[in-house]
N, C-alpha and C positions, 0 to 999 in steps of 0.2 A: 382653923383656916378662915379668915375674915373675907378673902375677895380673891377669884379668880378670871383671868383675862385671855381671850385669843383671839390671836391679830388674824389669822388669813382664815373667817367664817362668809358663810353668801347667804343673803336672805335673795327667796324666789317670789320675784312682783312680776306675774305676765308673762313666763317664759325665759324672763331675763334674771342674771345670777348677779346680783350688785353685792360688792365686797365692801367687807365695816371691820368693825371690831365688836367683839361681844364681853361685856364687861360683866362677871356675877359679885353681888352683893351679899350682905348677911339677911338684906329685906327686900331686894328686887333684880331684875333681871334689865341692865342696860345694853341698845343695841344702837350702835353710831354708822348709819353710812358714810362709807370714804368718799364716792360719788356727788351726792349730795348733799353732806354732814345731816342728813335727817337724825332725830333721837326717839329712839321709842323704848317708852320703859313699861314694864308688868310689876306690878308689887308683889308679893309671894302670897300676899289673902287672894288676890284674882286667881292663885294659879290652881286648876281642878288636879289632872294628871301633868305626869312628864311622862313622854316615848321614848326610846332610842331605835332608830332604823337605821338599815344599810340603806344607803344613797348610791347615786352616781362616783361624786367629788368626796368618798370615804364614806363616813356617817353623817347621818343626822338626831338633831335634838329637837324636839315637837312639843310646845306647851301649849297646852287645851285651857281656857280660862272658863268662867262659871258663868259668862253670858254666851260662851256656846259659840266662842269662835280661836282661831290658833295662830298659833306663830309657830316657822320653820326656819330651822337655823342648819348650814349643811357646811364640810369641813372637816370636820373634828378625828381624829384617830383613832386607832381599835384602844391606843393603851391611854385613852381620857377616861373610860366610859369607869373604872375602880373611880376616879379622884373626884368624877360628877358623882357619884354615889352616894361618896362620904362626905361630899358635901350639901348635894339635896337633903342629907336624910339627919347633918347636925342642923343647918340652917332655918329648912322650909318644910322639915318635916314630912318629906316625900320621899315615894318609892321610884327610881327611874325602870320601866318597865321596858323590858326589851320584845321588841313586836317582831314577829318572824313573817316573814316575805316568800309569797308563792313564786317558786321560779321554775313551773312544770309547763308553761306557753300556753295553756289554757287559755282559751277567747267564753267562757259560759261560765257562770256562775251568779253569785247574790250582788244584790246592792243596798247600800245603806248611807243614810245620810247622815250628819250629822258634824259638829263643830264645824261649817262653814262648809264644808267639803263632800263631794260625791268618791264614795269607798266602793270599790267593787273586790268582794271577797271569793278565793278559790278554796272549797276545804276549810273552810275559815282562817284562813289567811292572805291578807289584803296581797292583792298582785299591782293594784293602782288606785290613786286618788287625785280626783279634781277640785280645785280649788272653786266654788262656784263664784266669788266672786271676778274669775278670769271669762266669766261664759257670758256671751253679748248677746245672744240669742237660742231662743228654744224652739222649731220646728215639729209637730210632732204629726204623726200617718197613722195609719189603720194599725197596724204592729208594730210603730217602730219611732225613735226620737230622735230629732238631731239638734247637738249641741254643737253650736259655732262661738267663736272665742274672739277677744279682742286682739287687735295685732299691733302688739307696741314697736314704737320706731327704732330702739335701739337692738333687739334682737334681727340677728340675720335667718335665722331660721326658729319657725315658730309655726306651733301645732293651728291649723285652721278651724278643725271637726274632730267632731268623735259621733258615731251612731251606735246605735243599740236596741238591738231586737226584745222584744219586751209579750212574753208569750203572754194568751188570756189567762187573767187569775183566778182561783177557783173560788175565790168569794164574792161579793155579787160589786158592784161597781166596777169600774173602765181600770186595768192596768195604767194604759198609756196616759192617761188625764191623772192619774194619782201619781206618777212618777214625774210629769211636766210642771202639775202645782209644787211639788218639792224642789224641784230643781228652779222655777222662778223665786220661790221665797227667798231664798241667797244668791240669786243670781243679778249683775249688774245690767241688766236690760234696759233698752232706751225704753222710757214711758213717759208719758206725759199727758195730760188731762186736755181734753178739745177747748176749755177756754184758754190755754197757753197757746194756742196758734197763731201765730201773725196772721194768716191767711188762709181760704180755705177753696180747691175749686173744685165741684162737682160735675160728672158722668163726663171724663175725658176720656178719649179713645186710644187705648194703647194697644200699641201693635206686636210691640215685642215687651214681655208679655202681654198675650193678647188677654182685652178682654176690657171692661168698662170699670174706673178707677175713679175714687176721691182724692185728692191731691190737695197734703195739711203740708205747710211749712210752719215747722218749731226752730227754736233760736240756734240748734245743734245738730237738726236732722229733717227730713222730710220726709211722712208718712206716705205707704202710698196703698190705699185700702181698698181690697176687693172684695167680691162674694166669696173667695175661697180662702185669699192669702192674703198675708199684711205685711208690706217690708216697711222697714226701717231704715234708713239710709242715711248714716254719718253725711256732711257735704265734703267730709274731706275724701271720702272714697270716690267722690268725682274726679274725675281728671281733664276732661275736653264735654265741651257744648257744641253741638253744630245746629243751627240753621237752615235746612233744605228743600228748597222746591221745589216742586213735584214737576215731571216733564208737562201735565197737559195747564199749568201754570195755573192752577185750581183749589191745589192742597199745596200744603206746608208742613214739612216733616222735622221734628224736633228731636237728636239724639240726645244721648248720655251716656258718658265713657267710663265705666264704675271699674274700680279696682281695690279690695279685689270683688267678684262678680256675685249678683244675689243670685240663691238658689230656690229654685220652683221644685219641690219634692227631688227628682234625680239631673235636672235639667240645671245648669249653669246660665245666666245671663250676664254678662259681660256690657251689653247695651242694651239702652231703655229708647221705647223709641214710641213718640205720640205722635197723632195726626190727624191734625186739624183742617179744615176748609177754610180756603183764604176770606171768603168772606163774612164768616162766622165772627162774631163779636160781644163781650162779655164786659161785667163791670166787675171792679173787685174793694173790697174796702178793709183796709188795714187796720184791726185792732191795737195798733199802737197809737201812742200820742203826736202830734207833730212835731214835738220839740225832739222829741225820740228817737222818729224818723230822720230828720236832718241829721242828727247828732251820728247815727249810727251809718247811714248809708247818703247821706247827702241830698242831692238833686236826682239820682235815679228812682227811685221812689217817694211816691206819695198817698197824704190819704186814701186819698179817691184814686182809683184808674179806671180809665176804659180806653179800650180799645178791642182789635182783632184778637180775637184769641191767643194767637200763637205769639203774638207781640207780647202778651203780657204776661205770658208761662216764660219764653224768654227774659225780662228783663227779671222778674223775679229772682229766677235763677243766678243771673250775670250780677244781682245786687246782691245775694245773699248770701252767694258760696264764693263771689268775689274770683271767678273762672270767664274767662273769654269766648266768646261765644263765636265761632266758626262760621263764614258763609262763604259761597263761593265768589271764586275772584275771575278772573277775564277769559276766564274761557266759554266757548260760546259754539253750538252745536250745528249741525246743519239748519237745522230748524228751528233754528233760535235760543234751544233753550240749553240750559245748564248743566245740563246730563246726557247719558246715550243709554238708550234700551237696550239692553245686555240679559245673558242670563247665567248663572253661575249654578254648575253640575244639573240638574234637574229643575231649581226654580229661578223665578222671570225676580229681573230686578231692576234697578238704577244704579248707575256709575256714573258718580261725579269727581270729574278731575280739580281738584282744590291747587291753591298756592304751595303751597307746604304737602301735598299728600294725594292718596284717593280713597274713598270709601264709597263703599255698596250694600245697598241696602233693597231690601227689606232680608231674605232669610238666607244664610247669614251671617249678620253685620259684619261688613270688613273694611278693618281701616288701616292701612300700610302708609306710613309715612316715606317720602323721599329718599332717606337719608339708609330706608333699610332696603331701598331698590337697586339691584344690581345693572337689570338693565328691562328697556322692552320692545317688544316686537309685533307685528300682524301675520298672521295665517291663516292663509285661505281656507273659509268653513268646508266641512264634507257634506254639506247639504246637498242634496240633486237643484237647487233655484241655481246657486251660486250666488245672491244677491247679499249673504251676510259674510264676513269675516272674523276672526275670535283676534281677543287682544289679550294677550300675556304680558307678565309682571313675574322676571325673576328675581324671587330675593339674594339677600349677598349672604342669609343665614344656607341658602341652598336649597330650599322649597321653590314652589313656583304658586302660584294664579293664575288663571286662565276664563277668559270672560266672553263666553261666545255667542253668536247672534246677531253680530253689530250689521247694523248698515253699511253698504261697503263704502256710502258716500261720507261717514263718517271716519273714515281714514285718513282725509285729507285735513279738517280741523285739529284731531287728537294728535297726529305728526307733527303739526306748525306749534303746539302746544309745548311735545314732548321738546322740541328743540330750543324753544323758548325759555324752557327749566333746565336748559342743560344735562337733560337723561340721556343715556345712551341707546340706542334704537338698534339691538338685533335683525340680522335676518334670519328668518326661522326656516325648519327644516322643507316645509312644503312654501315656498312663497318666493320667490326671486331673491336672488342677494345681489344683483344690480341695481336696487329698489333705490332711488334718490328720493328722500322722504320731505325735502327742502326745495319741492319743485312748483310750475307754474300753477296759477289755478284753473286754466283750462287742461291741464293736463290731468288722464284720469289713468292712475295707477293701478290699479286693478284691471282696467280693462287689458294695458300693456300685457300685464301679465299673462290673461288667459289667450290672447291671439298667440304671444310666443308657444305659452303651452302647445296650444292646437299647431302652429306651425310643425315644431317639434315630433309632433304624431303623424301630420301628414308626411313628413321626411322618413321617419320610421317606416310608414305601411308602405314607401317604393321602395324602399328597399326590401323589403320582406318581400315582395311579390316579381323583383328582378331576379330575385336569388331563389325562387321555387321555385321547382322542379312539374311541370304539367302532363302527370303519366296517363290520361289520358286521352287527349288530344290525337287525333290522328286527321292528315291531309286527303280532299277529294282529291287533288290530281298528281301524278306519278312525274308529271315534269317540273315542279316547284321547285325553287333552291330549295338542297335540301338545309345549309345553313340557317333557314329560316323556322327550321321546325328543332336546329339543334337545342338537345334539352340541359348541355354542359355551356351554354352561352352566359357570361358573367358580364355586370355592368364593369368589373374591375379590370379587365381583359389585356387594357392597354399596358396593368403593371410586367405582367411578363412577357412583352415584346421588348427586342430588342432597338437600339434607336434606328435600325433600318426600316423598319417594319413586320419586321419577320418575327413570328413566334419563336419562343428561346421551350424548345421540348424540354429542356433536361429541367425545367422546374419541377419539384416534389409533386405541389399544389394539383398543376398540370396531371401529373404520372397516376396520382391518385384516384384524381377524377376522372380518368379517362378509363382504367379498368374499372372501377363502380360502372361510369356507366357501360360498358362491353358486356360486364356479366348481367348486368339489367334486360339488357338487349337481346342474348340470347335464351336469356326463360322466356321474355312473352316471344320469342318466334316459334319455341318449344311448343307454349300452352295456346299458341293460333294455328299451327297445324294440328295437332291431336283436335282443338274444336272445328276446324275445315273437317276433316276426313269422318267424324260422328255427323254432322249434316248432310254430307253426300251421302254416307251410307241411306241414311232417310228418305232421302229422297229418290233414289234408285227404288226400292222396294214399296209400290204402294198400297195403301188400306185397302184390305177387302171388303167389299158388301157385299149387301143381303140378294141372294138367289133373284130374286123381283126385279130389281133393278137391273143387275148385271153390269151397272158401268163404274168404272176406275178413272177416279180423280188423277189428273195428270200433275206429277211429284213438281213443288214448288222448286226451282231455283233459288240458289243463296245470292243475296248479292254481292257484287265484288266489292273485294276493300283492295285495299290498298298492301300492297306483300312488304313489310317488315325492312328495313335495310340489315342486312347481316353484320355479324360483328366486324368483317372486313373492314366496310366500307365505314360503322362507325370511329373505327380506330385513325382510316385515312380522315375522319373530320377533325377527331381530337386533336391531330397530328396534324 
């Protein structure tokens, strides 16, 4: 058998399955991508072993070379595995070795490095293995490592991490530092030597991650190095720059929109955020040539710069990763400045309404664009001042935002704003939905609201106090109208008169309240005579004293009340 050939094989670069053809020789092993016609050949002197594994996409075939790195070829059928046999073993003089595969779910077991790759064995049998040339970075903790991987653009889904607990070893040096140097010696990590920096600026104040930071720019990434942590940040996992000034127009606040987001041990950071003083200023001087300079980014950078701080971390950035840089556009605060004091769940922050968006800052960072806003609204805070009000942002994914604290006199700019971007302006559940948000500017909306409120409650509390009932009330004089003390008098009174004037009896309403009150009437005449007749008795019989004395307090009289009307005569009222 001279040469064997199969069309539908995948070699695995980065998660992604690019399909070739695999061509075998009598002297080496050719593999053509279809994708990108690439060729790579193994001669059979490089070949150490040959594997055979179950795969996903059927089997695979695994060639180990004698510099201690592999090739993975996957595809192939149960009934290749005779005809690779016979021909590894006329050809190349090899044995193809069939590797058996744990498939018991086990998460503990060994690790071992080797040809290029992180083997983690169950039982002694491999359950998985890393390519480390896929791994972009190595994080490691008190017990534990994490490996994060490069994310190429052609797969749609693709592994981000892997971690791994890594108990202490019983022989004397660090588990996790033995396991981290293994895994960098093959692993495709950004590195780069400090004289490869275009630039370099030292003790800048980051806030998100907080903490005080060296900040290298290299031709393909940007170091950003602390006392504890070191990222490495490709410029293409930027996505947006913003620009932002601080409300007391003092500081200047620089973000950065990373995607996907660096990890601080279990914390995710999605934005990077500095903050500088406006009138801080710094020189910077570029280890490139000037011909280099032009050549590479033109007129926005130069040898030399100086300026404000924040100027020159900005342009840096807008020259380097060639990303546009955010600031805000016309909108404009009560007090002038370009944001509104807000505070979002438990911490104090800034919200600035941009052209295309809003984000809030400082913890944390949110930035909603326009286009994912469904609509927004003002609700009156639950504070006891009344003097702030919250500003909500519902999205069209069907979450919400909600941004509380504001000034109420900031209602009035953010509205003229919202209208101006053509958002849609809710009325929210506590807050008026007659709200005209497009109104004068001496008119002040908020306040409308709270006077109706109040109106509102004082209409409430007469009527509650027309329609009570005052059980105990009683008249000093016996010739009063007695209409005037009746206790079934209703402000609604007129509805069941007839249009002559004359009460219509046969209402229900009427019928009801008229026995309620009758039987009300006749318990307390009940429970006023039984208490008359216990105080006469009292007072007829007086205390005796003491022999000495011999005299008798003369018995107090009760005062007169007022006698009851009987049920008679309340039924002729009702009536």
């Amino acid at each position: 058998m001279a040469a064997m050939e199969f069309d539908e094989v995948y070699e695995e670069i980065r998660g992604v399955l690019n399909p070739g053809r695999l061509k075998l020789t009598s002297n080496s092993v050719i593999f053509k991508n279809v994708r990108t016609g690439k060729v790579e050949t193994i001669t059979k002197d490089d070949i150490e072993n040959i594997k055979w594994t179950k795969r996903a996409r059927g089997y695979g075939l695994k060639f180990i070379t004698k510099n201690d790195t592999s090739l993975r070829y996957d595809g192939f059928k149960d009934t290749d595995l005779d005809r690779l046999k016979e021909f590894m073993t006329i050809n190349f003089g090899k044995n193809v070795e069939t590797q058996k595969m744990a498939v018991n779910g086990w998460n503990w077991g060994k690790v071992s490095f080797g040809a290029g790759n992180l083997a983690f064995e169950v039982d002694n049998k491999q359950a998985f293995e890393v390519p480390l040339k896929n791994v972009s970075n190595s994080n490691k903790g008190k017990s534990e490592i994490t490996l994060q991987f490069h994310q190429p653009d052609d797969a749609k889904v693709s592994l981000m991490e892997i971690r791994f607990y890594v108990p202490p070893g019983d022989v004397d040096g660090d588990a996790v530092e033995d396991f981290h140097q293994n895994v960098m010696k093959g692993a495709a990590v950004l590195t780069a030597k400090a004289g490869d920096a275009i630039c370099s600026l030292s003790d800048i104040n980051c806030l998100v991650p907080r903490g005080r930071h060296e900040l290298r720019f290299y031709p393909g990434f940007f170091d950003l190095h602390g006392k504890s942590y070191d990222y490495k940040i490709p410029y293409n996992q930027i996505t947006r720059g913003f620009l932002l000034p601080h409300k007391d127009n003092r500081q200047m606040y620089f973000v950065l929109s990373l995607d996907p987001p660096v990890k601080h041990g279990q914390t995710r950071y999605q934005y990077i955020i500095f903050g500088f003083k406006k009138e801080e200023e710094t020189t910077v001087e570029l280890s490139l040539t000037p011909e280099a300079i032009q050549e590479k980014y033109g007129n926005n950078l130069h040898k030399e710069m100086q300026g404000p701080y924040h100027d020159i971390v900005s342009r840096l950035f807008r020259a380097i990763t060639e990303q546009r840089i955010t600031v805000p556009g016309s909108f404009t605060s009560k007090s002038g400045a370009k944001c509104v004091s807000c505070a979002y769940k438990a911490s104090a922050g800034l919200l600035y309404p941009l052209e295309r968006g809003f984000i809030y800052i400082t913890k944390p960072p949110i930035y909603i664009h326009h286009d994912d806003v469904a609509s927004c609204g003002f609700n009156r805070s639950n504070t006891a001042t009344g003097r702030t009000c919250d500003f909500e942002i519902q999205l069209k994914s069907g979450g919400s935002h909600v941004f509380s604290n504001i000034e109420k006199e900031e209602a009035k700019p953010m509205s003229d704003f919202l209208s101006s971007k053509d958002l849609r302006i809710h009325a929210a559940s506590n807050w008026d939905k007659k709200i005209n948000y497009t109104v004068d500017k001496d008119r002040d909306i908020y306040l409308e609201h709270v006077q109706n409120e109040g109106q509102e409650r004082e209409d409430d509390d007469d009527e509650s106090d027309d329609e009570e009932e005052d059980e105990d009330f009683q008249g000093d004089e016996e010739d009063e109208d007695e209409l005037e003390y009746d206790s079934n008098a209703s402000i609604h009174s007129t509805e069941d008169e007839d249009e002559d004037g004359s009460k219509n009896p046969s209402s229900p309403k009427k019928r009801k309240k008229s026995e309620a009150s009758s039987a009300t009437s006749n318990k307390k005449q009940d429970d006023k005579k039984k208490t008359s007749d216990d105080t006469k008795k009292k007072s007829d019989n007086p205390k005796k004293k003491s022999d000495d004395s011999k005299k008798k307090s003369k018995p107090k009289e009760s005062p007169k009340k007022k006698v009851p009307k009987s049920s008679e005569q309340v039924e002729d009222d009702s009536d």
